[in-house]
C-alpha positions in Angstrom: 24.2 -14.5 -15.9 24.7 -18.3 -16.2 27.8 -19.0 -17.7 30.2 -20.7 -15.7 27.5 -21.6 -13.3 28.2 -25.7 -14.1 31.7 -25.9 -13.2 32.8 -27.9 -10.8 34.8 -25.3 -8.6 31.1 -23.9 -8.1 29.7 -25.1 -5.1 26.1 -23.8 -5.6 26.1 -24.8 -9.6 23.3 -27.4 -8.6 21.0 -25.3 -7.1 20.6 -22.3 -10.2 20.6 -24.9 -13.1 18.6 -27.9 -12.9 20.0 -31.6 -13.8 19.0 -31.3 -17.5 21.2 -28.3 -17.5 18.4 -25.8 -18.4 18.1 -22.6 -15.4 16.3 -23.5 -12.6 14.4 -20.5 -12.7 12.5 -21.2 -9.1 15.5 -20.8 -7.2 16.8 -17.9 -9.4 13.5 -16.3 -8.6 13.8 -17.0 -4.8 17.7 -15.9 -4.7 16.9 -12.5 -6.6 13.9 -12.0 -4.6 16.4 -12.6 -0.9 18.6 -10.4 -2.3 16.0 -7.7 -3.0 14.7 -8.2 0.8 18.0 -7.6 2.5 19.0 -4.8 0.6 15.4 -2.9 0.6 15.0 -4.0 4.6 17.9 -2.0 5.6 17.4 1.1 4.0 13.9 1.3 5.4 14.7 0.7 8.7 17.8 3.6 8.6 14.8 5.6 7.7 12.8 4.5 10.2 15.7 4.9 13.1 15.6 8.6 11.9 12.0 8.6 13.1 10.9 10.0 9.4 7.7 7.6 9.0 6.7 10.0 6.0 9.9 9.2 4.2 9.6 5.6 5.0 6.2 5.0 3.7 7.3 7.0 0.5 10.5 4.5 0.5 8.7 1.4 0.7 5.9 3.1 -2.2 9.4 3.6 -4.5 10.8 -0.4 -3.9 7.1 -2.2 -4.0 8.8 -4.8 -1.7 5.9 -6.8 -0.3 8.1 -8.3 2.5 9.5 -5.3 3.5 5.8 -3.6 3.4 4.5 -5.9 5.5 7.1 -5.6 8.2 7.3 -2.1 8.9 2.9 -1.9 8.5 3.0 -4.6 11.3 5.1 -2.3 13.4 3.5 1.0 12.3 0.2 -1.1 13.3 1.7 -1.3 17.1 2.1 2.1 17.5 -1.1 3.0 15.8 -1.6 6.1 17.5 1.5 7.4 15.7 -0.6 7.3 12.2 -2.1 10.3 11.0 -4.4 11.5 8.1 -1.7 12.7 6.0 -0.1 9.2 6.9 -3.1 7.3 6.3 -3.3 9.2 2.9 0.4 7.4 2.0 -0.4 4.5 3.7 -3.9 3.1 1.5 -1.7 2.5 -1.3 1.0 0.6 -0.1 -2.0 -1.6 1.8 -4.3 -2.3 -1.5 -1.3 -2.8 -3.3 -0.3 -5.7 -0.5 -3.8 -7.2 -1.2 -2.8 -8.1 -4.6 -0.1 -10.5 -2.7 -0.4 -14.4 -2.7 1.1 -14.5 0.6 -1.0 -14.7 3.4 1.1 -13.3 5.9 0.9 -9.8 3.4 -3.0 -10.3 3.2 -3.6 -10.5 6.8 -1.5 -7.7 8.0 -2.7 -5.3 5.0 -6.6 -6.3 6.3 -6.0 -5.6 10.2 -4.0 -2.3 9.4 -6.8 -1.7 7.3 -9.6 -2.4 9.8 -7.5 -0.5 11.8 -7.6 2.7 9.7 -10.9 2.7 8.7 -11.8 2.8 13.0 -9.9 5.4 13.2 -10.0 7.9 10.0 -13.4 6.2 8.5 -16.0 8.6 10.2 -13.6 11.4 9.0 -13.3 10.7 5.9 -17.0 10.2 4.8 -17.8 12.6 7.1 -15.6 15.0 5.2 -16.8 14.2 2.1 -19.9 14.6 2.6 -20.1 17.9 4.4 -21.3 20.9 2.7 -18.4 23.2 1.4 -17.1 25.8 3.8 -17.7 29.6 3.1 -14.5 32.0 2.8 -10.9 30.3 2.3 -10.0 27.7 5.1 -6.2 26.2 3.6 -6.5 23.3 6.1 -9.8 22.4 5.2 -8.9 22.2 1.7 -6.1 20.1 2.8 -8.5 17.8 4.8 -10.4 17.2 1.9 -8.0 16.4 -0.2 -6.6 13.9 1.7 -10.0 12.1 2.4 -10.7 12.2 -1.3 -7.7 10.5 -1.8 -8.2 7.8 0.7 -11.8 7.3 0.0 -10.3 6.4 -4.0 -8.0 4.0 -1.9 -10.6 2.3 -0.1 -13.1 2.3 -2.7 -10.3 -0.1 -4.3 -10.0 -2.0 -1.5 -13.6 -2.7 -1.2 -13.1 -4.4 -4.7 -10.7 -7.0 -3.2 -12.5 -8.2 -0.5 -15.6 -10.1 -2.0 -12.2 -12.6 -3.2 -10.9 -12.0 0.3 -14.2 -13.3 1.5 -13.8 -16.5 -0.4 -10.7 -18.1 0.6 -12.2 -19.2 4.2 -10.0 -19.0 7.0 -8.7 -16.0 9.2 -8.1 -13.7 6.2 -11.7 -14.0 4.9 -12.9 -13.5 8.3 -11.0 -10.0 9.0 -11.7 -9.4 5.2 -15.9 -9.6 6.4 -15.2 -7.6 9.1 -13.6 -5.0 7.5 -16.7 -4.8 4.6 -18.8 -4.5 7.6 -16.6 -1.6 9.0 -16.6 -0.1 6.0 -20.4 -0.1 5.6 -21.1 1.7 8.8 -18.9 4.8 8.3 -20.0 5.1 4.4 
């Protein structure tokens, strides 16, 4: 991958190997992960132009592309009313997994989409959970409670990240308290 990276013709030959001559590995890191944005970014969005959210989300679950997560969740989080169970179902991974991020740009949008789930689909989800089974076969019900179960699994991890959330001071610990708080009145 490096050879031929120090001759002179080269413009850039500075910036991927350091002085010493060793790789600089920082701005390797940095170039790869540009180049992972730009391509991933595009193929999302021609998804999204499609108006296939489903596909999307599973798209952005496949590339595990931070940036790109946390782009289209700060759109999806605009249009809020657009999100569904079933999406919220795909959703709660892609947002615990963006809690894992260093960034606090990722953090903050994967605790407000959060907070925003949880006020809408919260109540139903416990609620669902909790109610007794239903007599005779009712498909969509089963359905239902699938897709709770799998949320509540989701949002039992997320409830895991946020005592750390709550540490680091600043906006993302305050939305990150607000959430747990959230969380404790629909459970």
């Amino acid at each position: 991958m490096l050879t031929g990276l120090m001759d002179n013709h080269w413009k850039a030959c500075t910036d991927w190997v350091n002085p010493n001559g060793k790789p600089n590995l920082q701005f390797s890191i940095s170039y790869i992960v540009l180049f992972l944005y730009t391509t991933n970014k595009p193929v999302v969005f021609g998804r999204w132009e499609r108006n296939d959210v489903t596909e999307v989300i599973n798209t952005m679950a496949k590339m595990a592309d931070h940036a790109v997560i946390a782009d289209i969740v700060s759109i999806i989080m605009k249009k809020i009313d657009m999100v569904t169970l079933d999406l919220c179902t795909s959703l709660l991974p892609l947002l615990s997994d963006l809690l894992q991020s260093e960034m606090d740009r990722h953090l903050s949008i994967s605790v407000e989409m959060l907070l925003n789930l949880v006020r809408v689909f919260g109540s139903v989800i416990y609620s669902t959970l909790s109610a007794k089974p239903s007599v005779g076969v009712d498909i969509e019900a089963e359905n239902r409670l699938e897709r709770c179960n799998l949320c509540f699994i989701e949002l039992e991890k997320v409830k895991r990240f946020l005592p750390s959330l709550m540490r680091r001071g600043g906006s993302i610990a305050k939305s990150a308290h607000e959430l747990n708080l959230v969380l404790q009145d629909v459970s």
